[in-house]
C-alpha positions in Angstrom: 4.1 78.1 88.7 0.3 78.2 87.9 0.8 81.5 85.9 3.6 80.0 83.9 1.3 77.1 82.9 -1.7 79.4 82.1 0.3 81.2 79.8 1.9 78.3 78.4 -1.7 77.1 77.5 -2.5 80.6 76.2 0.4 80.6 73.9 -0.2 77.4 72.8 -4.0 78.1 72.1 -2.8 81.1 70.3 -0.7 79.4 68.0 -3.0 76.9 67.3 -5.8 79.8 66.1 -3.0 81.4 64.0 -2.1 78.2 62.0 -6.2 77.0 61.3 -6.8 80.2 60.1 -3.9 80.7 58.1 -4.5 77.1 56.6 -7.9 78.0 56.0 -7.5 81.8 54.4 -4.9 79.3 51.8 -7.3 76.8 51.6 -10.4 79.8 50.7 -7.8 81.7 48.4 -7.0 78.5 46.4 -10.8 78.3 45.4 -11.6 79.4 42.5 -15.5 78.6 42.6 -15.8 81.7 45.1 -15.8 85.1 44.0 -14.3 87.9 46.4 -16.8 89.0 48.1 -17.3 85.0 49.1 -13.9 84.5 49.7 -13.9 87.8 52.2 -16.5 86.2 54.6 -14.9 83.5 54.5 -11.7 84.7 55.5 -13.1 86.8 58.0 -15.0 84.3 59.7 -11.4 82.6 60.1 -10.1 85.0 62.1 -13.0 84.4 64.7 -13.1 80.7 65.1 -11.0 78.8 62.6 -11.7 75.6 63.4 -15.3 75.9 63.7 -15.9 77.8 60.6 -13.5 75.7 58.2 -15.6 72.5 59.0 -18.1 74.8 57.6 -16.3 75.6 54.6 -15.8 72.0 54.1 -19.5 71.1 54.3 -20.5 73.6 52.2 -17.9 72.9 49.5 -18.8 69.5 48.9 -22.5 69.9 49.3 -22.0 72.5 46.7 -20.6 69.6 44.2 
């Protein structure tokens, strides 16, 4: 029963990572401010921690206003 509940947690965790980051590779793509090299890192940095880096994004884009 423990393992089933790890794994549910896993699965869950994994699905959660998989939806910020493809929220935030739309969200970077949609930008037109950013040329392709920017939009790169940015999208690569999504695939290590989504949630941490798109708060970054978000900073950044409106301190860049």
């Amino acid at each position: 029963m423990t393992e089933l509940i790890i794994y549910a947690f896993l699965f869950i965790a994994l699905i959660g990572h998989t939806l910020m980051a493809s929220k935030m590779y739309r969200t970077v793509h949609a930008d037109e401010s950013l040329n392709i090299k920017e939009k790169n890192d940015w999208k690569l940095k999504a695939l290590i921690f989504p949630g941490f880096f798109f708060g970054k994004y978000k900073r950044h884009k409106t301190s860049k206003k």
